[in-house]
C-alpha positions in Angstrom: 0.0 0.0 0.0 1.0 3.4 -0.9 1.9 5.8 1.9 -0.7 9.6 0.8 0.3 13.0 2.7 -2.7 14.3 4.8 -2.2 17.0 2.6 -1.7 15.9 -1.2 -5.1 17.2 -2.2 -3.9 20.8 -1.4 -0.7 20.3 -3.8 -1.8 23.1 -6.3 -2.8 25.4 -4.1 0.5 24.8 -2.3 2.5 25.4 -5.6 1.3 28.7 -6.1 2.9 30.5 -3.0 6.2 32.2 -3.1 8.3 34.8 -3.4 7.7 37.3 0.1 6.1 34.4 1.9 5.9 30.4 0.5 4.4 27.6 2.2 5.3 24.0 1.9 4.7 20.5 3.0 7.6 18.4 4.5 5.9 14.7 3.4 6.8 11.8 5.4 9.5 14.0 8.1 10.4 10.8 10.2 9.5 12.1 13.7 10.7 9.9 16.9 9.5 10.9 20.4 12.0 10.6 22.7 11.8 10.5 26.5 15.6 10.3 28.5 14.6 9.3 31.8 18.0 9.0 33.3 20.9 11.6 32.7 23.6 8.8 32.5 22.5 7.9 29.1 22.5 11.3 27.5 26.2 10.8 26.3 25.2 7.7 24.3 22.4 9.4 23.2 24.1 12.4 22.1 26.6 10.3 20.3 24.3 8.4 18.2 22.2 11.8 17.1 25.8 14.0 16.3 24.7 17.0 18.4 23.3 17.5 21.7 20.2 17.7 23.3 18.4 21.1 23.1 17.9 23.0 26.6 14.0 24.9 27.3 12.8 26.7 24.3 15.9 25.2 22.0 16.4 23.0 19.3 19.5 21.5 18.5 21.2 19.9 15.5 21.9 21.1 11.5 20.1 19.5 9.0 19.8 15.3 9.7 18.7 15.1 12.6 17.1 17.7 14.1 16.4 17.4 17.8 13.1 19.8 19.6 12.9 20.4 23.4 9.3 19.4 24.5 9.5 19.3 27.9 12.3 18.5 30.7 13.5 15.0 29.5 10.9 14.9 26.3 12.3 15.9 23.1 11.3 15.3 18.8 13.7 14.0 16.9 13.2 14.8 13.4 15.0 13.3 10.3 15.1 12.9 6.9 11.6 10.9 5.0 11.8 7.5 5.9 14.1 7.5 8.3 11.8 6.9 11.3 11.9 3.3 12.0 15.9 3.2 12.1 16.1 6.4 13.8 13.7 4.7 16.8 15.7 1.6 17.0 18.8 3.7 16.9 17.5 5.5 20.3 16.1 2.3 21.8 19.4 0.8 21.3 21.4 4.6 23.0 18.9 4.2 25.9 20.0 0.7 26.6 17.6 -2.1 25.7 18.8 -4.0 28.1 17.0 -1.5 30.9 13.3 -2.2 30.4 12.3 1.1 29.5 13.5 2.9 32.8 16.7 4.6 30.9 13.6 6.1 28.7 11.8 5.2 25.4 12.0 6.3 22.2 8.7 5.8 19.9 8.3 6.6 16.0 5.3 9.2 15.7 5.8 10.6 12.1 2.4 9.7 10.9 1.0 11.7 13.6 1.9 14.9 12.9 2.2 17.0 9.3 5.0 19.3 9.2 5.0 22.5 7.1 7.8 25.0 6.0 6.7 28.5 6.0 9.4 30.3 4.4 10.2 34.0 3.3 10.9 37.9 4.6 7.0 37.7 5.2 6.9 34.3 7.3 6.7 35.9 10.3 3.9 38.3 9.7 1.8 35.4 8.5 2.2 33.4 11.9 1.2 36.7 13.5 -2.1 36.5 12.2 -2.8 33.8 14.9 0.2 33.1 17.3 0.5 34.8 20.5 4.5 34.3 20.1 7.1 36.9 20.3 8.5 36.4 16.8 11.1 39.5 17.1 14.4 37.8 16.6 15.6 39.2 19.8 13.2 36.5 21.1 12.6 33.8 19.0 15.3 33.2 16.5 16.4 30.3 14.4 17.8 27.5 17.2 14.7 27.9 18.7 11.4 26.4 19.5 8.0 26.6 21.1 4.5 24.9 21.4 2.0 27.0 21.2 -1.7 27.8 19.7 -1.6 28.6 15.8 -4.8 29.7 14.4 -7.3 28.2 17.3 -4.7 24.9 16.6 -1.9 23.2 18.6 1.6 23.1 17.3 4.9 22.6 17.5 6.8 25.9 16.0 10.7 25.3 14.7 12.5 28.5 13.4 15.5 26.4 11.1 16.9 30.1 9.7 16.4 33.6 9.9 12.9 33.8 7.1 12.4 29.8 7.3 9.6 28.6 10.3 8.8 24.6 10.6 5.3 24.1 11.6 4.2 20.6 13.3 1.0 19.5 13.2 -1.5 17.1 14.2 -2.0 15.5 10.5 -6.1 15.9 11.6 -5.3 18.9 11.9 -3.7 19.8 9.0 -6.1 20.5 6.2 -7.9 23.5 8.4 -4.3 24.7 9.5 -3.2 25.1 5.5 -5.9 26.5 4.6 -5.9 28.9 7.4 -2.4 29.7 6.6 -2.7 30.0 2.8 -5.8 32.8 3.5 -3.1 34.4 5.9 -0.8 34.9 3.1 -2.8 36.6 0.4 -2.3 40.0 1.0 1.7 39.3 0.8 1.2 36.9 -1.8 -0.3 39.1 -4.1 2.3 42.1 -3.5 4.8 39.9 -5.3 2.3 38.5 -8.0 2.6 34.9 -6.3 -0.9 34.2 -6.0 
């Protein structure tokens, strides 16, 4: 059986954003939540990822993987399509399989959330719209990361670069959230004659 995005039906409408603000879908993100119960294993963890764990508000890594601070202990780890079932294993194994589960757990929940990519000098006006967040760079910059309500919705909000925002979430959720997003951006969109 063929794997579908939550959000293939909204392809075309996707395809026509750009220029001051463009919004895309990140298909398949492999998305592993992982939960480090004990602080002696965060070394092995660390080593299998290539970068360290994030502290409150931070995420950490440069490309494949990334890792997201969810909570004291929780974090996402996010990696390339298809990644996710290695990627678990690869933390199960870091935590210590041989501990039961009381090291921590590692689970792979990519086809639980969608993940966008709201990109462009306009991004952060967009997410204005409908996120109480303090986007000014002195605040949030890229390296960070925050849950929070976008447009009535719950996500998971990544900035990866100074105009470039991921967006994670609940792939129920998805459809209203584009569409939300996508009425967010006309007025930018047709400034530039992207829309």
């Amino acid at each position: 059986m063929t794997a579908h995005s939550p959000l293939r039906h909204l392809a075309a409408e996707l395809a026509r954003t750009g220029g001051a603000v463009r919004l895309r879908e990140l298909p398949f993100l492999a998305q592993v939540e992982l939960r480090v119960d004990d602080d002696a294993f965060i070394p092995r963890v660390e080593q299998f990822l290539g970068c360290g764990l994030p502290t409150a508000g931070q995420a950490g890594g440069t490309g494949g993987p990334h890792v997201l601070w969810l909570g004291p202990g929780w974090y996402l780890v996010t990696d390339e399509a298809g990644t996710g079932p290695g990627l678990e294993a690869g933390l199960i194994d870091a935590l210590g399989a041989d501990c039961g589960g009381a090291c921590g757990h590692a689970v792979d929940v990519s086809a639980g959330r969608a993940v966008l990519e709201l990109s462009g000098q306009r991004a952060a006006d967009v997410l204005r719209h409908g996120c109480a967040l303090d986007l000014h760079p002195r605040v949030f910059g890229p390296g960070r990361c925050a849950s929070t309500d976008l447009a009535r919705t719950q996500v998971t909000l990544q900035q990866t670069g100074p105009e470039t925002y991921r967006i994670f979430v609940r792939s129920s959720f998805a459809d209203y959230l584009v569409r939300w997003l996508l009425d967010a951006m006309i007025e930018y969109l047709a400034v530039t004659g992207g829309h």
